[in-house]
C-alpha positions as CSV (number, residue, x, y, z in Angstrom):
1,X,-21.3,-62.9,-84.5
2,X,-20.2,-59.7,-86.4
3,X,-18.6,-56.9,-84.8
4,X,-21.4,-54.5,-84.9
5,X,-23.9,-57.4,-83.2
6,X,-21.4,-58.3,-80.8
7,X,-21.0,-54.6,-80.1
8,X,-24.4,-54.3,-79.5
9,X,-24.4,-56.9,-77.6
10,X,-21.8,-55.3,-75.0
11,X,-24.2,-52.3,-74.9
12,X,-27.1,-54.4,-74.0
13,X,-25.3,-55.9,-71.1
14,X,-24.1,-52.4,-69.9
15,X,-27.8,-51.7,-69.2
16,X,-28.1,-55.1,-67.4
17,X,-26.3,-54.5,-64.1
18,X,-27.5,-57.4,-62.2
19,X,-25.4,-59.6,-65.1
20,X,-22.6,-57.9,-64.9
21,X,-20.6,-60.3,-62.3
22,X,-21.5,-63.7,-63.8
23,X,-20.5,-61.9,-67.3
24,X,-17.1,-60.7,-66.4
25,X,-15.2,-63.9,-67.4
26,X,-16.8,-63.2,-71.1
27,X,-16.0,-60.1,-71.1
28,X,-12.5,-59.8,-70.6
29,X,-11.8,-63.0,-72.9
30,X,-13.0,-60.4,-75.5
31,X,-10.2,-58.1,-74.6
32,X,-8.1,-60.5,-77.2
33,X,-10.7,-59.9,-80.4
34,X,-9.2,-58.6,-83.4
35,X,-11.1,-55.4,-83.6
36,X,-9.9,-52.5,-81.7
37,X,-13.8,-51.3,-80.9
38,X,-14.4,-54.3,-79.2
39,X,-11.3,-54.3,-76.9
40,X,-12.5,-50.6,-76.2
41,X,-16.1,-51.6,-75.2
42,X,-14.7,-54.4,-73.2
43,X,-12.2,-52.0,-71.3
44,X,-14.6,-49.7,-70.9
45,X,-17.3,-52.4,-69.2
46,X,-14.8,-54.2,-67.4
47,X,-13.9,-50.7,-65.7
48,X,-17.6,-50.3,-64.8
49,X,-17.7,-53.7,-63.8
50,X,-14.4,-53.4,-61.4
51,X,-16.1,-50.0,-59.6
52,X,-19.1,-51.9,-58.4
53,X,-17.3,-55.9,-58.1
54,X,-13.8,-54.9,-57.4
55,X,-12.8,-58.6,-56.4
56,X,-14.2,-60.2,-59.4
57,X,-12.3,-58.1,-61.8
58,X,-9.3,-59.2,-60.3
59,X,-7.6,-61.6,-62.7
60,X,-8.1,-59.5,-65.4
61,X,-6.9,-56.3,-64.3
62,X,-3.1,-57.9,-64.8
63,X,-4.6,-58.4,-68.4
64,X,-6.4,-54.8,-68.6
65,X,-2.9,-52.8,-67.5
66,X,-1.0,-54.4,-70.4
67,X,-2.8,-52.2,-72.7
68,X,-1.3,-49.3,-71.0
69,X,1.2,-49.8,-73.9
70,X,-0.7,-49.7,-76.8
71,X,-0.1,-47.4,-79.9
72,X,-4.3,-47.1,-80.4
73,X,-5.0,-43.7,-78.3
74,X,-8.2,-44.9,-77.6
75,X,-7.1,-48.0,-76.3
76,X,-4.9,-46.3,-73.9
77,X,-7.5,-43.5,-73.2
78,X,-10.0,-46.8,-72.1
79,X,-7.5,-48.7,-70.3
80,X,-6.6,-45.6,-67.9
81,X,-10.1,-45.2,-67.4
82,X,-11.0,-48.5,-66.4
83,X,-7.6,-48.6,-64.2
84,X,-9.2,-45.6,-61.8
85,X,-13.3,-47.3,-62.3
86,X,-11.4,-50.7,-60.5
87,X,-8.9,-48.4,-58.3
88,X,-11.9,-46.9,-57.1
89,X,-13.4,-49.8,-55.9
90,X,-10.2,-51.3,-54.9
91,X,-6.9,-49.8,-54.8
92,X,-5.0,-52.8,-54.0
93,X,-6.0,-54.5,-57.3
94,X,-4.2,-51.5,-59.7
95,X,-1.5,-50.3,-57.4
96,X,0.8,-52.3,-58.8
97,X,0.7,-50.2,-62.4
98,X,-0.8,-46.7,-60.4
99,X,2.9,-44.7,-60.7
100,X,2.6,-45.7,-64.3
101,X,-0.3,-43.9,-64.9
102,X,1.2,-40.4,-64.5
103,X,2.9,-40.7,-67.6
104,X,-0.2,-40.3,-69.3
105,X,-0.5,-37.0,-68.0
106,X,1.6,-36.0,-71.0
107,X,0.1,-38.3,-73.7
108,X,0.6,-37.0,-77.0
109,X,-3.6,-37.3,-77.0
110,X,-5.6,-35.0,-75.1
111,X,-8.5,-37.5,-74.7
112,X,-5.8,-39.8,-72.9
113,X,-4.7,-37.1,-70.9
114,X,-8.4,-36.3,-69.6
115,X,-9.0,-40.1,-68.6
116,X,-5.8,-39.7,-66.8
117,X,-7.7,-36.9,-65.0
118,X,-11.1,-38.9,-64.8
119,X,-9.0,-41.7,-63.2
120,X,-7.0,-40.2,-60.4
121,X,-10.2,-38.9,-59.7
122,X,-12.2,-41.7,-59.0
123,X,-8.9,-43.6,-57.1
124,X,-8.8,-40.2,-54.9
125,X,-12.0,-40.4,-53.7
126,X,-11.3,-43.7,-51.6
127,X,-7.6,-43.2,-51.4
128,X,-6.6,-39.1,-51.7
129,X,-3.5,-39.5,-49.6
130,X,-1.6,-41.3,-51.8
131,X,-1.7,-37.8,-54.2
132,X,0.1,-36.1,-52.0
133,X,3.5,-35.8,-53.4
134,X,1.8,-35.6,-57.1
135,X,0.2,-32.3,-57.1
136,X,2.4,-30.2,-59.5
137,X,0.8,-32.4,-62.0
138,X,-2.1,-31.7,-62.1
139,X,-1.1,-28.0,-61.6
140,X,0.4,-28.6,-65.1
141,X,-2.8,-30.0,-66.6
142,X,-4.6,-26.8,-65.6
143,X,-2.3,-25.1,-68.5
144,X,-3.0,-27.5,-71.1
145,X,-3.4,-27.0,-74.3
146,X,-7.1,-28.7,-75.0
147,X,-9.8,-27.2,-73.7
148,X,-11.6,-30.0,-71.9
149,X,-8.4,-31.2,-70.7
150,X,-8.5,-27.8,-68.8
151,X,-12.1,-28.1,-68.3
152,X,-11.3,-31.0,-66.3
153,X,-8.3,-30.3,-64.5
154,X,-9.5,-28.1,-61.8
155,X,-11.8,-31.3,-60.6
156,X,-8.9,-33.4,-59.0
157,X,-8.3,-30.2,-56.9
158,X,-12.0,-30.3,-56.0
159,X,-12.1,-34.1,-55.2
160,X,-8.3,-33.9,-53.0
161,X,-9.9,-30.1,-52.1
162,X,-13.2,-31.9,-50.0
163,X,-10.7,-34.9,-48.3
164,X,-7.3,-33.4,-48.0
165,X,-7.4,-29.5,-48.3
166,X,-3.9,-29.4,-47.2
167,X,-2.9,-30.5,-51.0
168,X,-5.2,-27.9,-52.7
169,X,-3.9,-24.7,-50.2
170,X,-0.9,-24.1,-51.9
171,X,-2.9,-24.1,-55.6
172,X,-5.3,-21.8,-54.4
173,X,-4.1,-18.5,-55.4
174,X,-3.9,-19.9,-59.1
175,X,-7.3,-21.6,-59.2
176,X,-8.5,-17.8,-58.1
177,X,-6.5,-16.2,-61.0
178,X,-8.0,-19.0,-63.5
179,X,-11.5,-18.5,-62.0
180,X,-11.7,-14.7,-62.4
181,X,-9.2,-14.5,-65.7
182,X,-9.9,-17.7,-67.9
183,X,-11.5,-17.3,-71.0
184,X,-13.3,-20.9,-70.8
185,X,-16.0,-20.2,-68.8
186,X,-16.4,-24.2,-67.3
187,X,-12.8,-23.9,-66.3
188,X,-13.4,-20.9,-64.6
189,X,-16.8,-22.7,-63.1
190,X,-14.6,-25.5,-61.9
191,X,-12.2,-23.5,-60.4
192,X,-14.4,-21.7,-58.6
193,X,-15.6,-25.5,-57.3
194,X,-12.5,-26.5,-56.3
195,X,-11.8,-22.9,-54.0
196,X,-15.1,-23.5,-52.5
197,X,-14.5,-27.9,-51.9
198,X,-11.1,-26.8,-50.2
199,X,-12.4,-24.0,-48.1
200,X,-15.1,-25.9,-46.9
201,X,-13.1,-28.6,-45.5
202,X,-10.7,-25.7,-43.7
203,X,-13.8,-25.1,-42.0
204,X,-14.3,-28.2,-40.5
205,X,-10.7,-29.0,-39.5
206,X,-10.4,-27.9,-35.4
């Protein structure tokens, strides 16, 4: 099978969710083909994959994390990705490699640095109170220097805004000031989001 059919192949199956758990095995033995796309696809699939069968994912996630180390930016910007898809469906399975995740926050690629946003995201909307002692992170991603890494950055305030408001309080001020003063208007959007996430859930503490 060539690369493009087997790459089509992968999208095919991506559309075929009721396959997806019997097709896990084959899909991460294709995490050791040659070409880089492939072991992308696969990453990216075996994350979707690990959000709705965390369990099954399981043996591969050792497998997935090692490509935390890869030179290929977009093999680092997939396996992050798939890291917070399978945290979000079970923490337990990537907490073992979750501390190593923040050092992506200042990968040299801003597309790396956005997944690193996309996946605390998803592994702080089942577990936000492990982000607790993290937040001058992301308070540093708000300042980057990519636009839709920016764009993104107020959305972990909004996701930690709605569970544990607490975190967000002391940020509030700034995401004001970047909502009313930002020249990108979806960061100002966002910001505006996560104000209103975190003041809503002020409102229902006693």
């Amino acid at each position: 099978m060539t690369e493009f059919e087997l790459y089509r192949e992968l999208g095919a199956l991506t559309k075929r969710k009721d396959e997806w758990e019997t097709n896990i095995p084959y899909v991460s033995s294709l995490l050791n083909h040659e070409s880089v796309k492939i072991q992308a696809k696969a990453l990216w699939l075996l994350g979707e994959m690990g959000l709705v069968y965390p369990q099954a994912v399981k043996e591969a996630v050792p497998v997935i994390a090692s490509f935390l180390a890869s030179p290929v930016a977009l093999i680092r910007e997939r396996t992050v990705n798939a890291l917070g898809r399978i945290g979000r469906g079970g923490y337990h399975l990537i907490e073992p490699y979750w501390t190593d995740l923040f050092r992506f926050a200042s990968d040299e690629e801003p597309k790396v640095r956005l997944s690193f946003i996309w996946a605390s995201e998803n592994i702080a909307t089942n577990n936000p109170d492990i982000y607790a002692e993290h937040m001058p992170i992301f308070e540093k991603l708000l300042h980057d220097t990519d636009d839709k890494v920016r764009m993104e950055a107020p959305e972990i305030f909004r996701v930690l805004g709605k569970r544990r408001a607490e975190f967000v309080r002391p940020y509030v001020e700034l995401l004001r000031q970047l909502s009313e003063t930002d020249d990108n208007r979806v960061v100002r959007i966002h910001c505006l989001g996560a104000i209103k996430a975190t003041a809503s859930q002020d409102r229902r503490m006693p």
